[in-house]
Short mmCIF file of the C-alpha atoms (twelve columns), coordinates in Angstrom:
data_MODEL
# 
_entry.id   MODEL 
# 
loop_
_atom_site.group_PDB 
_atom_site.id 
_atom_site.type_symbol 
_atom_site.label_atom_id 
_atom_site.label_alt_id 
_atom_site.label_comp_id 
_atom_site.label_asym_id 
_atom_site.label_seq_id 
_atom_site.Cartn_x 
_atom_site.Cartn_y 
_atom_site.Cartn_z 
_atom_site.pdbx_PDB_model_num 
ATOM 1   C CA . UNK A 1   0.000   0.000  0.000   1 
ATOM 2   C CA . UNK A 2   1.217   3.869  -0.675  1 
ATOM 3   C CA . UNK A 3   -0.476  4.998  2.607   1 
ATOM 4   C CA . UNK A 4   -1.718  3.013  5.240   1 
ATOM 5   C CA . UNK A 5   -2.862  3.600  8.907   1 
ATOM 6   C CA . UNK A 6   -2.281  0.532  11.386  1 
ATOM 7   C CA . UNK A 7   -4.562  0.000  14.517  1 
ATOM 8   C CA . UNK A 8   -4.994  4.022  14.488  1 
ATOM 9   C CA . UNK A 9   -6.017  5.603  17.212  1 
ATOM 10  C CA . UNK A 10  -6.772  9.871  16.277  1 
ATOM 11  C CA . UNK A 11  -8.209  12.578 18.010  1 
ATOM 12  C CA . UNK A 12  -7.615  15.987 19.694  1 
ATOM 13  C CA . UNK A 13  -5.870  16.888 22.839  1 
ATOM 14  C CA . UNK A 14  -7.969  15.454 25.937  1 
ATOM 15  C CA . UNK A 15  -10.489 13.831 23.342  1 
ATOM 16  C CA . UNK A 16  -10.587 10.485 21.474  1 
ATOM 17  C CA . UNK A 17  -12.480 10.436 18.313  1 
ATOM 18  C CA . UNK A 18  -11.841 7.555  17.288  1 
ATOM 19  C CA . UNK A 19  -9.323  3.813  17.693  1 
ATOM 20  C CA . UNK A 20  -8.605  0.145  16.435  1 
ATOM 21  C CA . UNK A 21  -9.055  1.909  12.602  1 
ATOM 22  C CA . UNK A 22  -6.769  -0.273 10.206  1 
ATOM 23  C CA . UNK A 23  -6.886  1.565  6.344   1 
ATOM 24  C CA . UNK A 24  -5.312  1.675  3.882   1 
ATOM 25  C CA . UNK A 25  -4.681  2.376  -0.116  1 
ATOM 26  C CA . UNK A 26  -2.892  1.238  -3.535  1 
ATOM 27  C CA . UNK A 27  -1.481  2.769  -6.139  1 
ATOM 28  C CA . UNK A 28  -4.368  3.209  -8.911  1 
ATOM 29  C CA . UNK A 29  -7.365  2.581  -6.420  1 
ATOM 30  C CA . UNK A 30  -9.829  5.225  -5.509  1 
ATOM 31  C CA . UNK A 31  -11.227 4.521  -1.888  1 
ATOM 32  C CA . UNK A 32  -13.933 6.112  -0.706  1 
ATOM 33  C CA . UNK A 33  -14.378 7.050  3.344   1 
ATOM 34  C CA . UNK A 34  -17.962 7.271  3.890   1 
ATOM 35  C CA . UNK A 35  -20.170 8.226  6.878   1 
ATOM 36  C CA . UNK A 36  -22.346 10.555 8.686   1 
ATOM 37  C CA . UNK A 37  -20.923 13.893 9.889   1 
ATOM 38  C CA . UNK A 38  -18.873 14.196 13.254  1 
ATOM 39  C CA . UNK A 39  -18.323 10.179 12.619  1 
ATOM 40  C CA . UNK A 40  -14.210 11.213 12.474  1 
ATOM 41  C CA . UNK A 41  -13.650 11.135 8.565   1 
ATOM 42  C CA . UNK A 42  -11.505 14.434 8.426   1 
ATOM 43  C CA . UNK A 43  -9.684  14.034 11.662  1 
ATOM 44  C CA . UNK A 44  -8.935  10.601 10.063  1 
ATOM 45  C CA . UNK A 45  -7.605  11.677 7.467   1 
ATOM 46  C CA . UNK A 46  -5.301  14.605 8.828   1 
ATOM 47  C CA . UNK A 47  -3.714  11.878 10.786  1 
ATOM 48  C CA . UNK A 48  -3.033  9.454  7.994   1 
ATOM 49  C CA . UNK A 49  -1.196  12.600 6.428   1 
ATOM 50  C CA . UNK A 50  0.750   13.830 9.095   1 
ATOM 51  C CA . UNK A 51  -1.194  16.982 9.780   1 
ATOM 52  C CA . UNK A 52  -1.810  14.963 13.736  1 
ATOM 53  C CA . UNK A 53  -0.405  12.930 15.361  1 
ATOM 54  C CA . UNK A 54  -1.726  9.074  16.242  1 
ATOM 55  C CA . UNK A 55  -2.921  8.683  19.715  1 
ATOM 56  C CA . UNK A 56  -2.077  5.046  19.095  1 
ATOM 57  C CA . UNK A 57  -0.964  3.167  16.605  1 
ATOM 58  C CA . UNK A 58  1.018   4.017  13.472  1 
ATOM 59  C CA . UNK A 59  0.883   5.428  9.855   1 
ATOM 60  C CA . UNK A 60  3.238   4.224  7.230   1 
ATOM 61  C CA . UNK A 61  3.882   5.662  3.380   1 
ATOM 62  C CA . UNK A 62  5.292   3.405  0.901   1 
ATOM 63  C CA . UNK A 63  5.819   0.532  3.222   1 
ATOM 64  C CA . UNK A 64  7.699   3.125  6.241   1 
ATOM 65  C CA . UNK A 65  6.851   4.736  9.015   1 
ATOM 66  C CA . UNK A 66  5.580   8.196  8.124   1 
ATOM 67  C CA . UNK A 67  7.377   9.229  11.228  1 
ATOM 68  C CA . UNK A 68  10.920  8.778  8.926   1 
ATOM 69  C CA . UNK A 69  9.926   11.100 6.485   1 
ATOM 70  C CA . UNK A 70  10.620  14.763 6.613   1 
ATOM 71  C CA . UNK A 71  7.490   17.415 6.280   1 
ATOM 72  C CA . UNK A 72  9.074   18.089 2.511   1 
ATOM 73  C CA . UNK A 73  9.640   14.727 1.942   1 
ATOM 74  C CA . UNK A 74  5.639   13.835 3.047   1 
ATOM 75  C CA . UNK A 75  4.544   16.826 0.850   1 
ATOM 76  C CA . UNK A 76  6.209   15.553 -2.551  1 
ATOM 77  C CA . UNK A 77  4.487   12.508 -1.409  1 
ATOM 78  C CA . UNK A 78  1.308   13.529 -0.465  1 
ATOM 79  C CA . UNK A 79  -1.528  15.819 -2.286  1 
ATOM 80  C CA . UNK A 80  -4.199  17.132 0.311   1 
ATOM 81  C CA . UNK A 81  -7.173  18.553 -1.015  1 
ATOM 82  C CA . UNK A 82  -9.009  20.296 1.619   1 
ATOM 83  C CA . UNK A 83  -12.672 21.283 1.310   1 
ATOM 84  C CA . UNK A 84  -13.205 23.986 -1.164  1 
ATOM 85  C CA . UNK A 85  -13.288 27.436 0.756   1 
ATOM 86  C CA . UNK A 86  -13.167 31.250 -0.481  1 
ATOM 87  C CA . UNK A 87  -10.166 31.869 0.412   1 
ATOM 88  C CA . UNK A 88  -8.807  34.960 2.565   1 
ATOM 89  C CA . UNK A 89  -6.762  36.667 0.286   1 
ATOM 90  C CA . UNK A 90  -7.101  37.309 -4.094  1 
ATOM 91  C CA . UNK A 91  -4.357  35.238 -4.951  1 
ATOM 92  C CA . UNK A 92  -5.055  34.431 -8.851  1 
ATOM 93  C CA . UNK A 93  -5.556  30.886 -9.437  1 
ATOM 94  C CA . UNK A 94  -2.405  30.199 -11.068 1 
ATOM 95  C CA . UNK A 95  -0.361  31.683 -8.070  1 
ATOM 96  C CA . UNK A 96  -2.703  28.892 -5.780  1 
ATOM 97  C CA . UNK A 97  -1.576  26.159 -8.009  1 
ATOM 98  C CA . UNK A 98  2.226   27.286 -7.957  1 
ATOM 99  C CA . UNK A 99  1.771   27.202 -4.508  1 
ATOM 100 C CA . UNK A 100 1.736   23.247 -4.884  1 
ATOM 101 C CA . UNK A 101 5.352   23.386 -5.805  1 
ATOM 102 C CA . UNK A 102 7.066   24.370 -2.466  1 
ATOM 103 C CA . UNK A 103 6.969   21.027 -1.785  1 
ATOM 104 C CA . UNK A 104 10.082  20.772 -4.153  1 
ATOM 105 C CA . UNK A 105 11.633  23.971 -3.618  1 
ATOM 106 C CA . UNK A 106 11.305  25.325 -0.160  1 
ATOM 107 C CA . UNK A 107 8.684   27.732 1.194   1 
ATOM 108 C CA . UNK A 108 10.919  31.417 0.308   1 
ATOM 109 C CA . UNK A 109 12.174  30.375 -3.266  1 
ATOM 110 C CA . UNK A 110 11.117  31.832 -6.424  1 
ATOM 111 C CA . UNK A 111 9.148   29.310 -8.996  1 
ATOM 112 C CA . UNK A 112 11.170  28.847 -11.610 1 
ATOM 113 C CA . UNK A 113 9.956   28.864 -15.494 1 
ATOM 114 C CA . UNK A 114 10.160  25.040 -15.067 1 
ATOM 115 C CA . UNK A 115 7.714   25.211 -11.834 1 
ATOM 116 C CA . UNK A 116 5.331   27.998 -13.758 1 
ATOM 117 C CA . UNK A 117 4.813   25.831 -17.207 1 
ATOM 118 C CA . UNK A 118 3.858   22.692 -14.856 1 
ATOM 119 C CA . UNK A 119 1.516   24.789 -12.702 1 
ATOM 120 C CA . UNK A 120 0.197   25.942 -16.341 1 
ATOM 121 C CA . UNK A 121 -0.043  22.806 -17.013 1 
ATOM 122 C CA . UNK A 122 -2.221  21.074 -14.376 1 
ATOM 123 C CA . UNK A 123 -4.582  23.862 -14.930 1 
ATOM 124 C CA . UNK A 124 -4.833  22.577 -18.792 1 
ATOM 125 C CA . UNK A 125 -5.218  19.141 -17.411 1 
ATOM 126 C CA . UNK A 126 -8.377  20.350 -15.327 1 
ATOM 127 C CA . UNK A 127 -9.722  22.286 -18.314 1 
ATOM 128 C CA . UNK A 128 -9.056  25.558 -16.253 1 
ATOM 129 C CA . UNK A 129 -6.161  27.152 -17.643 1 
ATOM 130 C CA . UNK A 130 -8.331  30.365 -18.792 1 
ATOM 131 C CA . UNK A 131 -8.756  30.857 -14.703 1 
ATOM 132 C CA . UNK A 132 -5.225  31.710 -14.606 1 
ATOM 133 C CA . UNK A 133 -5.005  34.890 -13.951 1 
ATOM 134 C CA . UNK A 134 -8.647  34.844 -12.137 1 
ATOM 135 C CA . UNK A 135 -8.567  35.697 -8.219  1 
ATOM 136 C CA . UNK A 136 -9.168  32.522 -6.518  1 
ATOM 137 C CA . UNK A 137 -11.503 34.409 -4.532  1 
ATOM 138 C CA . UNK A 138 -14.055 35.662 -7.535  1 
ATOM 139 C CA . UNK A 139 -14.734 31.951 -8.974  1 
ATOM 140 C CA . UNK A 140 -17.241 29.592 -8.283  1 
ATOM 141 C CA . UNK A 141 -17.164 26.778 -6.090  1 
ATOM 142 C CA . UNK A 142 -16.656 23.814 -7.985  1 
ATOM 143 C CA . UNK A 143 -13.535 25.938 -10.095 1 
ATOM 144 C CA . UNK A 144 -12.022 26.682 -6.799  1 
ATOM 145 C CA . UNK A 145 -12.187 22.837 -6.001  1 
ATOM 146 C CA . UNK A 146 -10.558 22.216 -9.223  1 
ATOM 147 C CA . UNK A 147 -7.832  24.874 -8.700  1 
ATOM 148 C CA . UNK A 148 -6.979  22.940 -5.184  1 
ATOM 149 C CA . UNK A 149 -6.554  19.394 -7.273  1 
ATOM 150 C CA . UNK A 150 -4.572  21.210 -9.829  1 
ATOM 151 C CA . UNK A 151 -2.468  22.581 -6.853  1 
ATOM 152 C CA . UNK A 152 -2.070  19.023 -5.481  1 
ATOM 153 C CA . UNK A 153 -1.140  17.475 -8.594  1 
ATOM 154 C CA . UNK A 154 1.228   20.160 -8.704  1 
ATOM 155 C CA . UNK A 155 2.821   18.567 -5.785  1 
ATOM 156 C CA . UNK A 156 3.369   15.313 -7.995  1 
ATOM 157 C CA . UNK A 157 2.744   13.273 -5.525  1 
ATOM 158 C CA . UNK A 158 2.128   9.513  -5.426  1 
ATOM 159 C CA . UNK A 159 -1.309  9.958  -3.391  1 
ATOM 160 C CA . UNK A 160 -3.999  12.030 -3.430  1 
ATOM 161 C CA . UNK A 161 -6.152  12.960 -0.059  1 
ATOM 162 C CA . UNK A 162 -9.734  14.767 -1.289  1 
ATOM 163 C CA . UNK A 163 -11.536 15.782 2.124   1 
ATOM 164 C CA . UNK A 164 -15.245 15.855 0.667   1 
ATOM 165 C CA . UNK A 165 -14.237 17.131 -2.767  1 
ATOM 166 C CA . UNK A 166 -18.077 17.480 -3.956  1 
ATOM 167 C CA . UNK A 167 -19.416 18.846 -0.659  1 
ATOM 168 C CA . UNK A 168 -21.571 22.224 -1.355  1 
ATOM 169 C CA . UNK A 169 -21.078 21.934 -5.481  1 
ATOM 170 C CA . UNK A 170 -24.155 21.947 -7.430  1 
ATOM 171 C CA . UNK A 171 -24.910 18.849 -9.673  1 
ATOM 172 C CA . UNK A 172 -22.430 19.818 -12.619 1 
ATOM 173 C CA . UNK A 173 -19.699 20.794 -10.710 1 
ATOM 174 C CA . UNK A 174 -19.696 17.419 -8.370  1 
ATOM 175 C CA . UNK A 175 -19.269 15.308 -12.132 1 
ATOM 176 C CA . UNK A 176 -16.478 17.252 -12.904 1 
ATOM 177 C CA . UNK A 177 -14.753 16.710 -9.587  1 
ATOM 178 C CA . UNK A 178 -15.913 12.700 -9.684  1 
ATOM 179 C CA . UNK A 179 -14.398 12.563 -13.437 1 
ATOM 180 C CA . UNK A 180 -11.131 14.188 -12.058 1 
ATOM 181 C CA . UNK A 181 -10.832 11.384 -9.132  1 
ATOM 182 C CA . UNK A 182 -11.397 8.793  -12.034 1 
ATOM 183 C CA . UNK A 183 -8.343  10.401 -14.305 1 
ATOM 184 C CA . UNK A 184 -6.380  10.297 -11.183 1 
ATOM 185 C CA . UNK A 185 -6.746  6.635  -10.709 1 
ATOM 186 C CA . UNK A 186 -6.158  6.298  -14.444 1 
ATOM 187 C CA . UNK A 187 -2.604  8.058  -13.607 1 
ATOM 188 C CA . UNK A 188 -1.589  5.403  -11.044 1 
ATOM 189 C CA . UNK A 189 -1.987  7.439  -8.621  1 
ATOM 190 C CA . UNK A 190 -3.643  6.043  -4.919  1 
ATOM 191 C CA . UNK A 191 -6.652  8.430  -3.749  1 
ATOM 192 C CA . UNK A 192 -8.561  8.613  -1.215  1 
ATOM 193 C CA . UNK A 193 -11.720 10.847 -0.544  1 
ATOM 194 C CA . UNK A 194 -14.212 11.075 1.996   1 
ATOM 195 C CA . UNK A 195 -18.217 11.893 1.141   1 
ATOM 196 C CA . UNK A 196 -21.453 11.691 2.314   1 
ATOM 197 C CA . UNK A 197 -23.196 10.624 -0.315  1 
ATOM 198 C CA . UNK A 198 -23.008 6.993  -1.400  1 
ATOM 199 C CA . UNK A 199 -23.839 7.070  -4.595  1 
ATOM 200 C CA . UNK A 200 -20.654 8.783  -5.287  1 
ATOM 201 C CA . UNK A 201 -19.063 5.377  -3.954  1 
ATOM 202 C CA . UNK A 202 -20.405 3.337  -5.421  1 
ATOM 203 C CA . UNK A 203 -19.601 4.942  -8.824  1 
ATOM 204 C CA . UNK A 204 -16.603 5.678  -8.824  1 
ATOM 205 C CA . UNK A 205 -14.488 4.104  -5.722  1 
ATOM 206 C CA . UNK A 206 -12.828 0.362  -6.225  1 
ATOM 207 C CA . UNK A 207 -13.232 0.131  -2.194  1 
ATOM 208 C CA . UNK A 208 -15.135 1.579  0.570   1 
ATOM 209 C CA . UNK A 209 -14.544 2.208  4.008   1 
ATOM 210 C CA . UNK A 210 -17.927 3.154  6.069   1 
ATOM 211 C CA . UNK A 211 -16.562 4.871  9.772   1 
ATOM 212 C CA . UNK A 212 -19.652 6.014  12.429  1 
ATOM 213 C CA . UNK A 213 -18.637 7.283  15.989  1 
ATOM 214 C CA . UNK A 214 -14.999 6.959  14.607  1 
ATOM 215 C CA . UNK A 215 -15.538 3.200  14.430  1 
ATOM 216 C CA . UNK A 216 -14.681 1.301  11.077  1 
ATOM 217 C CA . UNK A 217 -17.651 -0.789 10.537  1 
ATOM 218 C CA . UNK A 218 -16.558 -2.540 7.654   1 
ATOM 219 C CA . UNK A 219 -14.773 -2.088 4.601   1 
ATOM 220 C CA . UNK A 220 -14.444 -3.503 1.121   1 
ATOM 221 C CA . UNK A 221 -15.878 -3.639 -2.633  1 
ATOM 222 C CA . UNK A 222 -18.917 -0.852 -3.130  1 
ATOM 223 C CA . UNK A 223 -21.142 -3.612 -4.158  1 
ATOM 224 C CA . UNK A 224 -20.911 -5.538 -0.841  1 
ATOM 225 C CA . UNK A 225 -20.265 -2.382 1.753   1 
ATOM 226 C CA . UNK A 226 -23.198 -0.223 -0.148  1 
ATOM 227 C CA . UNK A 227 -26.565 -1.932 0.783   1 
ATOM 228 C CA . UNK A 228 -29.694 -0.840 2.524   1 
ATOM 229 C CA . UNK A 229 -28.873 -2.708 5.945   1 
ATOM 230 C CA . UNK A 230 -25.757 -1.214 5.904   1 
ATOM 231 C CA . UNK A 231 -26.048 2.212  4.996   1 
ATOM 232 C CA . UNK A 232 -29.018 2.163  7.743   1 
ATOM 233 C CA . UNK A 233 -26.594 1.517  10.381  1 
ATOM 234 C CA . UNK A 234 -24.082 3.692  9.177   1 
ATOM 235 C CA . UNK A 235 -26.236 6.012  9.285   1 
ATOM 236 C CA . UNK A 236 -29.376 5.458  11.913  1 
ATOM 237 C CA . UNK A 237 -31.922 6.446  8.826   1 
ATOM 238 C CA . UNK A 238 -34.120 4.213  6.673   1 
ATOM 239 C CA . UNK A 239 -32.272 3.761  3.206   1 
ATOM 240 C CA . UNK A 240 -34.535 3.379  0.445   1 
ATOM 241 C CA . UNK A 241 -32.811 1.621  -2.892  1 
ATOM 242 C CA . UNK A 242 -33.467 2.284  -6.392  1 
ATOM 243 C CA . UNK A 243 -32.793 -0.745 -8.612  1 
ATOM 244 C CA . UNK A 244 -32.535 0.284  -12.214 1 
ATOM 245 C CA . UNK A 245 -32.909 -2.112 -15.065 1 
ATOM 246 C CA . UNK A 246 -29.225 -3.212 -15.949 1 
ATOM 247 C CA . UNK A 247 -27.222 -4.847 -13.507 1 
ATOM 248 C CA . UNK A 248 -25.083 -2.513 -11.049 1 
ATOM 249 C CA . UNK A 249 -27.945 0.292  -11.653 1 
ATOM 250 C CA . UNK A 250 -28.524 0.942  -8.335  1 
ATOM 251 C CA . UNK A 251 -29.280 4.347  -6.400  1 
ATOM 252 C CA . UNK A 252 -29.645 5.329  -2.354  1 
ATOM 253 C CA . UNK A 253 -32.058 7.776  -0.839  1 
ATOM 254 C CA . UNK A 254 -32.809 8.071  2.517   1 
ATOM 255 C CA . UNK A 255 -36.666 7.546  3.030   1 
# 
């Protein structure tokens, strides 16, 4: 596995959110972390990335402790993709993405024309390069989302972390963020992304992890973690399924 958490135990100073979590992800899987909110998913994930530290347990990356990697070695590594926010000051987007290259040179250096054509570059890839010289803060949601992928490929990493990548987008602008975690996979590249919504999971992730009260309650292929029974415990609602007409055409609402 690229990243993997062992018998993780995570939380905040003087509070457990969760323990006994075992996860973990390849290169060229997607897996999807799915469960109700305040069930642990993004203080999960900041500790699988270094961003906390295990109350128990360990973390490794590529087979070794994370602990033996330097912060600049973990962020050439590691692409985190926080959820989408307006941002505090009017950097342009291509300044945001060029951001993602610090990683490689070191927090006060200058990007070099090398560093601005691949920032220029990942924004192509997203179908955003005509943001470029757009403040981050002045576009929409689901661009902004884009602009923070484009930063982490940036990065070039060897896994991607997406924190909710679709949460608050509008219909279109979640399928463009669901087609960019499929061309990741298609890269090679490991990533994993948390969501609320299980039809995203079961569309697009090769596993899935379901975590309540910062307990793992299973994990494994979509078709056999995404049912009624146990999205109803996952979540304490009734779940009511959609069955469509070919095989696999299946669809969750809560009822």
């Amino acid at each position: 596995m690229i990243l993997a958490g062992e018998n993780l135990a995570f939380g905040y100073p003087g509070r457990r959110v969760g323990q006994d979590v075992s996860l973990g992800v390849h290169a060229g899987e997607v897996l999807a972390l799915l469960g109700p909110n305040g069930g642990g998913k993004t203080t999960l994930l900041k500790t699988l990335i270094g961003l906390q530290k295990p109350q128990g347990g360990r973390v490794f990356l590529e087979g070794r402790p994370l602990t033996d990697f330097p912060v600049s070695e973990r962020a050439r590594r590691i692409g985190y993709v926080p959820q989408a926010h307006a941002g505090a000051f009017a950097f342009s987007v291509r300044d945001v993405v060029l951001m993602g290259r610090t990683a490689h040179q070191g927090l006060f250096a200058s990007p070099s024309e090398a560093d601005r054509a691949l920032a220029q570059a990942k924004l192509a890839e997203l179908g955003i390069a005509h943001l470029g010289e757009q403040p981050y803060t002045m576009i929409s949601g689901g661009e902004r989302q884009l602009v923070l992928i484009a930063r982490a490929l940036a990065q070039e990493p060897r896994v991607i972390v997406l924190d909710e990548p679709t949460a608050s987008l509008d219909f279109g602008n979640q399928g463009k963020v669901l087609r960019q975690i499929a061309d990741l996979r298609s890269r090679g590249l490991a990533v994993l992304f948390t969501t609320h919504d299980p039809n995203h999971a079961l569309r697009h992730a090769d596993r899935v992890a379901l975590l309540a009260r910062g307990t793992l309650l299973a994990k494994g292929p979509p078709a056999d973690m995404l049912t009624g029974p146990r999205l109803a415990e996952l979540y304490g609602a009734k779940i009511h399924t959609l069955h469509g007409r070919k095989p696999g055409d299946t669809a969750f609402l809560p009822s």
